[in-house]
VEXDREN-2710 file (C-alpha; in Angstrom, 1 decimal):
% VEXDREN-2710
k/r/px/py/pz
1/UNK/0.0/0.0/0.0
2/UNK/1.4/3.8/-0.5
3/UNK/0.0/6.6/0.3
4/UNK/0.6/9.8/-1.3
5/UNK/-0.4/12.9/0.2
6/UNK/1.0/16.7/1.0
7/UNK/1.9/17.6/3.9
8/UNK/-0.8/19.5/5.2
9/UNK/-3.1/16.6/5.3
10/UNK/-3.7/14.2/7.6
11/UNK/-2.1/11.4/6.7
12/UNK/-3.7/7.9/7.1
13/UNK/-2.0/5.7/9.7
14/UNK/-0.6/2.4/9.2
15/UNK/2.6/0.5/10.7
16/UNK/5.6/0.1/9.3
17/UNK/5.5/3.4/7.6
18/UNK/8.7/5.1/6.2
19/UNK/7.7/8.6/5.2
20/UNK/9.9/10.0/2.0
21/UNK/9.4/14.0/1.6
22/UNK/11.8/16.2/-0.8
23/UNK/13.5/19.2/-0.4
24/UNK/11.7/22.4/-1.7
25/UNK/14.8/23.7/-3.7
26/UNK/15.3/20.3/-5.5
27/UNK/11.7/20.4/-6.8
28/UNK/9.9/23.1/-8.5
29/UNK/7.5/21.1/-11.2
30/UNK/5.9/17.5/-11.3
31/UNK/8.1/14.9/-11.7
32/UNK/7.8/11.2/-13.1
33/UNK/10.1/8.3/-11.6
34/UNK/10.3/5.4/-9.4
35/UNK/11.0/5.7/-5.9
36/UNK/13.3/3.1/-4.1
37/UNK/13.5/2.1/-0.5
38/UNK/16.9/0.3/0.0
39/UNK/18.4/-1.4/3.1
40/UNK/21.4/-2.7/4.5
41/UNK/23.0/-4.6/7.3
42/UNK/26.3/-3.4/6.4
43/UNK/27.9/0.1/7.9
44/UNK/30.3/2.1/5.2
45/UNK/28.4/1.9/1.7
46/UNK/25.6/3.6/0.5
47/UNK/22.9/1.1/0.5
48/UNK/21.1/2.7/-2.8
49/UNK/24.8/1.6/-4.7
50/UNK/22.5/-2.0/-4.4
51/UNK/21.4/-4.4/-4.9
52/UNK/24.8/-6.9/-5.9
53/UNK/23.3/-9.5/-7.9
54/UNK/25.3/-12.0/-6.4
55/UNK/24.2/-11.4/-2.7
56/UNK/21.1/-8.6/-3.1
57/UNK/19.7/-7.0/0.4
58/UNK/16.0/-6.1/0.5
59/UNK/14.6/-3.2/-1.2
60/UNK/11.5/-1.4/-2.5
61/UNK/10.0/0.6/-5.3
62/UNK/7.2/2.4/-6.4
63/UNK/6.2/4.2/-9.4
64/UNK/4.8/8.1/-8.7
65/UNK/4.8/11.3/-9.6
66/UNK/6.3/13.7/-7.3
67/UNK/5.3/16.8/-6.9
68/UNK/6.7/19.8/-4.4
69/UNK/5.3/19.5/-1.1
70/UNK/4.4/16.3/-1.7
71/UNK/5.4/13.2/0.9
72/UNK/4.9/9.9/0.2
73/UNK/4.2/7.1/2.8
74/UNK/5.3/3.7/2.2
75/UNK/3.7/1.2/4.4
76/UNK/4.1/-2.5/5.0
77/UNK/1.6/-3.4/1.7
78/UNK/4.9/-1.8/-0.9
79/UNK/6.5/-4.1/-3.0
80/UNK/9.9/-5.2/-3.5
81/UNK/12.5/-7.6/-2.9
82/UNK/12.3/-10.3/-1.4
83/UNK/9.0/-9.5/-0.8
84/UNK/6.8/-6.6/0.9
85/UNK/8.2/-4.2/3.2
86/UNK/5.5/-5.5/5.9
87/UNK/7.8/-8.8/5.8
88/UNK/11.0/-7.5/6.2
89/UNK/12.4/-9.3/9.0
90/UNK/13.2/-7.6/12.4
91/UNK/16.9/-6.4/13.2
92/UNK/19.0/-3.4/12.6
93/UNK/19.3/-1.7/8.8
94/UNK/20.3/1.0/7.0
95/UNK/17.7/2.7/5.6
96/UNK/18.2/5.0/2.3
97/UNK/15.8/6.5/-0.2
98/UNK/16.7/7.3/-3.9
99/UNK/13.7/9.1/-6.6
100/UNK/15.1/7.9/-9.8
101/UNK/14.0/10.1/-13.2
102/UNK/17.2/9.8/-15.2
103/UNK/16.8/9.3/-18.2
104/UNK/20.6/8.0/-20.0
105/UNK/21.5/5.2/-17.1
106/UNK/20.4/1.4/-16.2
107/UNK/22.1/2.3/-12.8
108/UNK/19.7/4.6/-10.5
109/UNK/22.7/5.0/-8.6
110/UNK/24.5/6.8/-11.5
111/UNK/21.3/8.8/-12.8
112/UNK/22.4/11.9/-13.1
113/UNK/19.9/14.4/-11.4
114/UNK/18.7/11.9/-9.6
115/UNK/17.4/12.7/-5.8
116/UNK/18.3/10.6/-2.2
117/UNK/18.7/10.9/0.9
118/UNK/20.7/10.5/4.4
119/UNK/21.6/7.2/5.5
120/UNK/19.4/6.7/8.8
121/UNK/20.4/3.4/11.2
122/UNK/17.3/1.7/12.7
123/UNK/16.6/-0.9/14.8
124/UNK/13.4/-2.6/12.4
125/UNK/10.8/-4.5/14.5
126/UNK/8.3/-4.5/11.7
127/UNK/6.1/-1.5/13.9
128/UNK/8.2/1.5/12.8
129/UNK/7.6/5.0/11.6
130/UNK/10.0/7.3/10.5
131/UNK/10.9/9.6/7.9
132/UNK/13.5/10.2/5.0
133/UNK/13.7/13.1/2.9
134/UNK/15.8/13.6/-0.4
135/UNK/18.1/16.3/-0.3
136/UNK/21.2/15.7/-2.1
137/UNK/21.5/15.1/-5.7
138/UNK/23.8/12.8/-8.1
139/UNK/26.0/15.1/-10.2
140/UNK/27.3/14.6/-13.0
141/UNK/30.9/13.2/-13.2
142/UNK/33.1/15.6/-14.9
143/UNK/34.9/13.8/-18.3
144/UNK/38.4/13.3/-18.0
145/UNK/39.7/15.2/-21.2
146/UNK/43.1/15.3/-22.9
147/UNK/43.7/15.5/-26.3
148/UNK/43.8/12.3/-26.7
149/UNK/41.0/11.1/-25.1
150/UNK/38.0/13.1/-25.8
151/UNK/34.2/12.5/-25.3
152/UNK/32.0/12.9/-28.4
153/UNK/28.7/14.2/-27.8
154/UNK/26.3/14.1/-31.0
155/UNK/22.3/14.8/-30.7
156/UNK/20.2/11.6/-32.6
157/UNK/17.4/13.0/-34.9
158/UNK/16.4/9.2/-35.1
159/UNK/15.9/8.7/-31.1
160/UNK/14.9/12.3/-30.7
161/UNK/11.6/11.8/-33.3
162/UNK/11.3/8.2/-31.4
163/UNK/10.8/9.5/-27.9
164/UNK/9.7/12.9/-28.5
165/UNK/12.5/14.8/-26.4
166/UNK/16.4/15.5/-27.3
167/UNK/18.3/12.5/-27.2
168/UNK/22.5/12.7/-27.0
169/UNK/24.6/10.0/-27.8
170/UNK/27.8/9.4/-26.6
171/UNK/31.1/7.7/-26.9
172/UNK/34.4/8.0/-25.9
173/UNK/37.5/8.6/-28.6
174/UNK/41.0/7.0/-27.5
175/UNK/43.6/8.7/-30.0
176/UNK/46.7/7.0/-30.7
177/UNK/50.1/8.3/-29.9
178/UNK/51.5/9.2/-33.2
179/UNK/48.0/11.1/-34.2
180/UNK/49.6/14.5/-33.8
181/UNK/53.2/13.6/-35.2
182/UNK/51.7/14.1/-38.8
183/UNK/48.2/15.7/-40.5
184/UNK/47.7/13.8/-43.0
185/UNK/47.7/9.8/-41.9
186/UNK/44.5/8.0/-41.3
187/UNK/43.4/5.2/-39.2
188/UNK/41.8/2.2/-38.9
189/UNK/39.0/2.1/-35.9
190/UNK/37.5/0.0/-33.2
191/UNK/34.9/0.0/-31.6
192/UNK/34.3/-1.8/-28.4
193/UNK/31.2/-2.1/-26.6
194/UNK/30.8/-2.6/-22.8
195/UNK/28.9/-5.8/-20.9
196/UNK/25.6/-5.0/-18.6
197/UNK/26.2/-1.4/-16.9
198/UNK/29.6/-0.5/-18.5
199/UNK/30.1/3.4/-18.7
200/UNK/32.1/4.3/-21.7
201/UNK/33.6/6.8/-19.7
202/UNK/35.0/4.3/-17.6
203/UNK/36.1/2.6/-20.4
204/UNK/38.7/4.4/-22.1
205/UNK/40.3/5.8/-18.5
206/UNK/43.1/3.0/-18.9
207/UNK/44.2/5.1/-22.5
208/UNK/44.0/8.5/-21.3
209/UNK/47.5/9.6/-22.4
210/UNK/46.6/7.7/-26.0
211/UNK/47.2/4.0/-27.2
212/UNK/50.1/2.0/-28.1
213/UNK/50.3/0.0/-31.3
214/UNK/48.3/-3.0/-31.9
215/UNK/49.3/-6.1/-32.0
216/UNK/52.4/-7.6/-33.3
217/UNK/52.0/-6.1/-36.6
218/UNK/52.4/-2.7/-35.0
219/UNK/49.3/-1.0/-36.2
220/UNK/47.4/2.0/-34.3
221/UNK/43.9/2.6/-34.1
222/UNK/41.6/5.0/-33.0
223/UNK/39.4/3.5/-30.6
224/UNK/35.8/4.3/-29.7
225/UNK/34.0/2.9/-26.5
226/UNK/30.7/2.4/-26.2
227/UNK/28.5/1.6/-23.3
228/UNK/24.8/0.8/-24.4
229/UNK/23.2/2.4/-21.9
230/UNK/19.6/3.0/-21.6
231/UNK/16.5/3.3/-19.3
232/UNK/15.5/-0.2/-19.6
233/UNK/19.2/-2.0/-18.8
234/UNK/21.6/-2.5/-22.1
235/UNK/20.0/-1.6/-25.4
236/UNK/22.9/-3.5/-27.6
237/UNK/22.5/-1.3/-30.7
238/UNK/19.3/-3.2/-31.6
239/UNK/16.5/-1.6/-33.2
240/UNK/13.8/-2.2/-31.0
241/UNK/10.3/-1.0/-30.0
242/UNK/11.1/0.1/-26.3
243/UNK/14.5/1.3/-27.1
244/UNK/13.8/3.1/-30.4
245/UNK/16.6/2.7/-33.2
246/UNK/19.5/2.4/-31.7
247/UNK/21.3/0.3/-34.2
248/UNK/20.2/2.3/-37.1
249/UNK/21.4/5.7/-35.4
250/UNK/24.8/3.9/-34.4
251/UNK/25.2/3.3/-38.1
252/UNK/23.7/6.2/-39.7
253/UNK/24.6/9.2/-37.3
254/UNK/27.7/8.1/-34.8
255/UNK/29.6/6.5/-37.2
256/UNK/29.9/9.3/-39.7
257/UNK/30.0/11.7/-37.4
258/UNK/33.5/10.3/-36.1
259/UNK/34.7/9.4/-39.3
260/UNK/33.7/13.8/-39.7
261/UNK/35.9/14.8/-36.6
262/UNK/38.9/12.5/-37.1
263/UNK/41.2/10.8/-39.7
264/UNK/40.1/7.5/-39.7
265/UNK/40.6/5.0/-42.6
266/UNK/36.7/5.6/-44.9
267/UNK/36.4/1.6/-45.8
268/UNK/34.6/-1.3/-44.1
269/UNK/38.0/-3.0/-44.0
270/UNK/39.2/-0.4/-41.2
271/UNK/36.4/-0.3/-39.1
272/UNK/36.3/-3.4/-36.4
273/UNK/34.0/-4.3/-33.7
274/UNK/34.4/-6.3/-30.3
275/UNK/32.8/-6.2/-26.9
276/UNK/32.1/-8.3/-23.8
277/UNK/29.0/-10.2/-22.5
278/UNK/26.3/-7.8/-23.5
279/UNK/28.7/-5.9/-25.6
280/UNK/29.6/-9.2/-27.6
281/UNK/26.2/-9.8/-28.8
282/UNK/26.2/-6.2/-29.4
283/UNK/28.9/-6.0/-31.8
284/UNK/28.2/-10.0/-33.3
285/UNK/24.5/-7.8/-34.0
286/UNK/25.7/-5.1/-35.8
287/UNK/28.3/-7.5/-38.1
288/UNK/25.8/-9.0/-39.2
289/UNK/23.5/-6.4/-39.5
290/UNK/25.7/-4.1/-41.0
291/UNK/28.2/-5.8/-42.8
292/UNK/28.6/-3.1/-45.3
293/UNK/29.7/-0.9/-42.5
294/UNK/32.1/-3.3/-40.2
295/UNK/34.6/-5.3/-41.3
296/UNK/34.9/-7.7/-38.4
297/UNK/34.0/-8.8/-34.8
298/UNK/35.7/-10.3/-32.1
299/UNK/32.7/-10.8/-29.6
300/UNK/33.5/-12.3/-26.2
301/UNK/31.4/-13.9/-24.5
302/UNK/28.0/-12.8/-25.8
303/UNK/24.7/-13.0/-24.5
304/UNK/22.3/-15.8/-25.8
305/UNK/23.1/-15.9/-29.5
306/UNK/20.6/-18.6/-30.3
307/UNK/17.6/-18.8/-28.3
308/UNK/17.2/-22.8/-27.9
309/UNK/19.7/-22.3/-25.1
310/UNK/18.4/-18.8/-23.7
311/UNK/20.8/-19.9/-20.9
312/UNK/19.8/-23.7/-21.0
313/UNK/15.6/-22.9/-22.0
314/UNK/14.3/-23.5/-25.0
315/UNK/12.4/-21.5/-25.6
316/UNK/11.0/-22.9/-28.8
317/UNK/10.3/-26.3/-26.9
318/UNK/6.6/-26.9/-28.4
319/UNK/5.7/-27.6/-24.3
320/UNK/6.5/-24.2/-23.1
321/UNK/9.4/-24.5/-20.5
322/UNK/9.6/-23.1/-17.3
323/UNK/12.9/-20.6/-16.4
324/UNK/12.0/-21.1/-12.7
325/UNK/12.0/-24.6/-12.8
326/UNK/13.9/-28.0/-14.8
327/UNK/10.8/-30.7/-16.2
328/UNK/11.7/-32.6/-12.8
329/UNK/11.0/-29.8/-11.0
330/UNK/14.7/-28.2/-9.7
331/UNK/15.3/-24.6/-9.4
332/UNK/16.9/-23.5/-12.5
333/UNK/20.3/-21.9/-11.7
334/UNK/21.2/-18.3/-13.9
335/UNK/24.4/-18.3/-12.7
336/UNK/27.5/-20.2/-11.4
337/UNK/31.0/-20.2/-9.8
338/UNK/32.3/-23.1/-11.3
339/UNK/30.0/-25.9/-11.4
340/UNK/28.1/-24.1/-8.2
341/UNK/25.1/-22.6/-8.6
342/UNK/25.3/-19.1/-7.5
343/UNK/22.0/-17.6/-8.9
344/UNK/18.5/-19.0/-9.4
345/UNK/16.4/-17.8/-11.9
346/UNK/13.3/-17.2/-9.7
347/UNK/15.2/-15.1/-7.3
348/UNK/16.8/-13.0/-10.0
349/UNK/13.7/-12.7/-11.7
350/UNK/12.0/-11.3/-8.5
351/UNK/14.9/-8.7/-7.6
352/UNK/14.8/-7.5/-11.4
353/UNK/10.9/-7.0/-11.8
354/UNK/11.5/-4.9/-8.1
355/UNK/14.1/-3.0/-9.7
356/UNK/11.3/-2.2/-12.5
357/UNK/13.9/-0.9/-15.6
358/UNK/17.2/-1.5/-16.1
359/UNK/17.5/-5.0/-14.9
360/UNK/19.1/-7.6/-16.6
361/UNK/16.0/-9.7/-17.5
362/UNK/13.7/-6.8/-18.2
363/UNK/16.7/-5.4/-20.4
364/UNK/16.2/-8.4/-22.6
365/UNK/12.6/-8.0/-23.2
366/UNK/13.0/-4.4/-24.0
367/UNK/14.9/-5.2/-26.8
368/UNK/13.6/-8.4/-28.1
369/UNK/9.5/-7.9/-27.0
370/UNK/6.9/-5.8/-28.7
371/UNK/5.2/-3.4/-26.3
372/UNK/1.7/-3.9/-24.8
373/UNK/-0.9/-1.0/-24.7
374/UNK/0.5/0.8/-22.4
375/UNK/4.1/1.0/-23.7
376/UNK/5.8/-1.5/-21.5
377/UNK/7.7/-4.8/-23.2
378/UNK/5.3/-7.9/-23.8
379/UNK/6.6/-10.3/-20.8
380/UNK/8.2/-13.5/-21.9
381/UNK/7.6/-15.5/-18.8
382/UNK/4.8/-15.5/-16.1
383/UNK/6.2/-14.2/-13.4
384/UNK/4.1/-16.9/-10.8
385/UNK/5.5/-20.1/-12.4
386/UNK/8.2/-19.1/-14.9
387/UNK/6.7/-20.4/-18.0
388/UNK/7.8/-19.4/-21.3
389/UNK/4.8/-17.5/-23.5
390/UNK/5.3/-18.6/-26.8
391/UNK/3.3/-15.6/-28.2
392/UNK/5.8/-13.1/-27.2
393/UNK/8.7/-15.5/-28.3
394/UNK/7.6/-15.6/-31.5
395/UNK/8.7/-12.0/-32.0
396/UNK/12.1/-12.7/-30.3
397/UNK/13.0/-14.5/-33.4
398/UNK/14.0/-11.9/-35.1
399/UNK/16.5/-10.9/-32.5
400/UNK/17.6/-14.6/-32.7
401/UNK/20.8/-14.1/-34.6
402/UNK/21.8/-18.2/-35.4
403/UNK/18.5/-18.0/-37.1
404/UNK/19.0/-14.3/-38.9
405/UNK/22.7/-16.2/-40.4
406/UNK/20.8/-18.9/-41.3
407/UNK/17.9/-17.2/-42.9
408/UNK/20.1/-14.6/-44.6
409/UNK/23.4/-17.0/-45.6
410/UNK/22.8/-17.4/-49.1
411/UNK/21.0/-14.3/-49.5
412/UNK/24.3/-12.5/-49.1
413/UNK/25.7/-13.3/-45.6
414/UNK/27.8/-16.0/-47.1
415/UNK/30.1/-13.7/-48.7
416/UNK/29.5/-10.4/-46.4
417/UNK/30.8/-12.4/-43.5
418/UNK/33.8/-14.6/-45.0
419/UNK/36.5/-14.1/-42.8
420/UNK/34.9/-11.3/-40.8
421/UNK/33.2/-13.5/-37.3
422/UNK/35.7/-14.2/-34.2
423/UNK/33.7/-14.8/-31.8
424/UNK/35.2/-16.6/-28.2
425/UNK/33.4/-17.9/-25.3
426/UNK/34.5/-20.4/-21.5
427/UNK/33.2/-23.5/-21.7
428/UNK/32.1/-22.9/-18.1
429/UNK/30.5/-19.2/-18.3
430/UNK/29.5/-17.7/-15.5
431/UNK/26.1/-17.5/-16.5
432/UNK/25.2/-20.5/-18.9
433/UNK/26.5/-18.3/-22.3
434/UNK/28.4/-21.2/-23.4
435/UNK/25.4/-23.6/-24.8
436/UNK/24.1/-21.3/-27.1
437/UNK/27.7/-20.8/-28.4
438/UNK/28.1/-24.4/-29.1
439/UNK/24.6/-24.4/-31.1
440/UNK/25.6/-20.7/-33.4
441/UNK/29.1/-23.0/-34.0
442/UNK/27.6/-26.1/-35.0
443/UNK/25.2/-23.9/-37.5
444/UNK/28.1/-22.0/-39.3
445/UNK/30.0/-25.4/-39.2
446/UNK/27.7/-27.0/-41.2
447/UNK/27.2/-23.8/-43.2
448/UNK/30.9/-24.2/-44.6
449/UNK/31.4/-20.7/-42.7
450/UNK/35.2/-19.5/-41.8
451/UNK/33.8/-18.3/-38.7
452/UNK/36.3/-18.6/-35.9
453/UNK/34.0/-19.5/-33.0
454/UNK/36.7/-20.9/-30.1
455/UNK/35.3/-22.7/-26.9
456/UNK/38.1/-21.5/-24.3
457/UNK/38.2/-25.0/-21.9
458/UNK/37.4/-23.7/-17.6
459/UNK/37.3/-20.3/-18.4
460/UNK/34.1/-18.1/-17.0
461/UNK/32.8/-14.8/-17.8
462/UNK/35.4/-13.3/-16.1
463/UNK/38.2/-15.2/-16.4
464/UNK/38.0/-15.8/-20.4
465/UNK/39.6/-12.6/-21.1
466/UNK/43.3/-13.6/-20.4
467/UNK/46.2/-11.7/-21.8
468/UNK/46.8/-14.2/-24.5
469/UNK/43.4/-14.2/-25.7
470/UNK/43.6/-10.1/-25.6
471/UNK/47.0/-10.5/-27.3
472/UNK/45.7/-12.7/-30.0
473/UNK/42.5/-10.3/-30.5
474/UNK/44.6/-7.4/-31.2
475/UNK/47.2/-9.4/-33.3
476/UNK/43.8/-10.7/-35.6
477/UNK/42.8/-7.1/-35.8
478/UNK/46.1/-5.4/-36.9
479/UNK/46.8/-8.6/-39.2
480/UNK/43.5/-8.1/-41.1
481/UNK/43.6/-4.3/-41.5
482/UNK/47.0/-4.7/-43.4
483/UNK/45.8/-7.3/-45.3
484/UNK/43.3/-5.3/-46.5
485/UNK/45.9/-2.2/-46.7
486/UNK/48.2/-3.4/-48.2
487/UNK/46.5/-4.2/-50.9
488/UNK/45.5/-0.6/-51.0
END
């Protein structure tokens, strides 16, 4: 139950209730977000910096508009994670409040403009009132420029007509060392594209004072990070009804506009792709895509790239499968350390639908779902037993990109791709990545594809990306960029 009223009323009484107000200067007009609740048992960190998906603390979350004046009372009836606020168990938290209305980050804790308040210690015996009120405000994190790294900051007339509002995109330019020892070479580019709630400015910190060569061949590049950020979690450059088209704008307004700024090599051959996790099926997306744009992608460990192992569902089985649950009834794990199960599907699902957008599940139906009537994705699972619906999966198939290669080989992908897909994955991924790896190699396999698909034996998600496989990355790059030149 919540309760929204201002302040001069009477407000209606009910135990626990947490009473959030906001500060008069912060607001002057109505405001549209989702308001979070977050706890901790642990002194030192912020609790709204949660929830770690690994070992999440309870919190809670409500939709409203917020308006000046206004308080809103959150009683034991709100809903959250693990469940209502009413049921969270007796003992001493941390209590925080956070009003998120960003609109760029996944991360509430990173939304720029985004409202919270104090930290308040309280002894919880499920009868409590108190109140929190939102005074400070996340600022925005000044970019660390040089002249060779430099942030470039482009509005999209494609996602500004899509969502009715100005709409920036953004990336991060690494220059190499020698740019500025001549006017008149050009470069080859790459662009890499970070995993689940990567910031590109984060990114390209490690090359502030420029690049070295790549690769044994001794070639530099201009590099250009990407993050993928959006409301609704990772939008991986996917055209999509939620997310608007972000592939196409990418493509059609980023990419030139970089290629307008600096000297960078004009030809598919010099323009390369890679990323990790979600930034792997990212750029695999786009080389297939937009093969008349990139020349090659080295994806590491990508996200479900064939959707009969949508982290071990299939979710074409003509018996709709459950994610919560294995046909002998066993929890399903999402994730692992090792052979261990770390994660379970139900619990994850339950913390992301309480985080509302930017979760890692909902991020995937925003991309891959159409939107109901009232502009939200089409769910792909009920949410009380974890079945798949197959009526929403049918328009996931497009997004399914074994089946777009298949569908499109000899239609032109045969040749567009030819010696352009490196794509490497651990055999035992952190989160279950691995099987649908197997299923896109076997396809291109019996396609007669050169696609270099390697299975790296006991590595994870975050363990794959040794130095030798970074080494050997960079060598593959700079080797097929002077094939290509030299031929020039």
């Amino acid at each position: 139950m919540v309760l929204a009223c201002m302040t001069s009323a009477v407000p209606l009484q009910a135990t626990p209730k947490v009473t959030v107000s906001v500060d008069q200067a912060l607001l002057s007009q109505p405001l549209s977000g989702r308001l979070y609740l977050f706890t901790s048992e642990r002194e030192g960190r912020p609790p709204f910096t949660g929830p770690n998906w690994f070992s999440p603390e309870p919190f809670y979350a409500v939709d409203i508009t917020l308006a000046p004046k206004m308080t809103v009372s959150l009683t034991g009836g709100v809903k959250g994670f693990p469940k209502t606020l009413g049921d969270l168990p007796a003992g001493t938290y941390f209590f925080q409040a956070l009003f998120d209305h960003d609109f760029y980050r996944s991360n509430h804790a990173q939304g720029v403009g985004n409202f919270y308040s104090e930290v308040v210690k309280i002894d919880w015996d499920g009868d409590n009132e108190f109140e929190l009120r939102l005074t400070s405000v996340i600022a925005e994190k000044k970019f660390s420029s040089t002249k060779y790294h430099q942030q470039v900051r482009m509005l999209s007339p494609r996602l500004s007509a899509f969502f009715n509002r100005d709409v920036v995109q953004k990336a991060t330019v690494v220059l190499p060392k020698s740019y500025y020892e001549t006017t008149t070479k050009r470069y080859p580019i790459i662009f890499e594209i970070s995993g689940f709630g990567g910031a590109h400015e984060r990114m390209g910190q490690r090359h502030i004072q420029g690049t070295n060569p790549t690769g044994d061949a001794e070639v530099d590049f201009i590099r250009v990070y990407l993050d993928g950020q959006c409301k609704w979690g990772h939008h991986v450059y996917a055209d999509s009804a939620t997310n608007g088209p972000r592939g196409s704008a990418l493509v059609e307004e980023l990419v030139p506009e970089i290629a307008r700024r600096y000297r960078t090599v004009n030809a598919v051959e010099a323009r390369f792709l890679t990323g990790h996790s979600s930034g792997g099926w990212s750029s695999f997306w786009l080389q297939v895509n937009y093969p008349e744009t990139f020349g090659g992608v080295w994806s590491t460990a990508p996200d479900p790239v064939d959707f009969r192992d949508y982290q071990q569902v299939n979710l074409y089985s003509v018996k709709p499968l459950s994610l919560y649950h294995n046909p002998v009834g066993e929890r399903r794990p999402l994730a692992r350390r090792g052979e261990i199960p770390m994660i379970w599907y139900v619990d994850f699902g339950k913390m992301d639908d309480a985080l509302g957008r930017g979760g890692q599940l909902r991020s995937f139906e925003a991309v891959f779902s159409p939107v109901d009537q009232q502009g939200n994705p089409l769910l792909m699972w009920r949410r009380d037993n974890g079945q798949v619906i197959p009526r929403t999966v049918k328009y996931w198939r497009e997004y399914d990109i074994n089946l777009l290669i298949k569908r499109r080989w000899e239609a032109g992908l045969k040749q567009q791709l030819s010696g352009r897909v490196h794509v490497f994955m651990g055999t035992l991924d952190t989160f279950y990545l691995n099987g649908a790896c197997d299923l896109i190699k076997a396809t291109l396999q019996d396609l007669g594809s050169d696609a270099e698909i390697v299975m790296v034996v006991g590595k994870d998600h975050s363990t794959l990306m040794s130095p030798d496989i970074r080494q050997r990355i960079a060598n593959e790059m700079a080797a097929q960029f002077l094939a290509y030149y030299q031929e020039k």
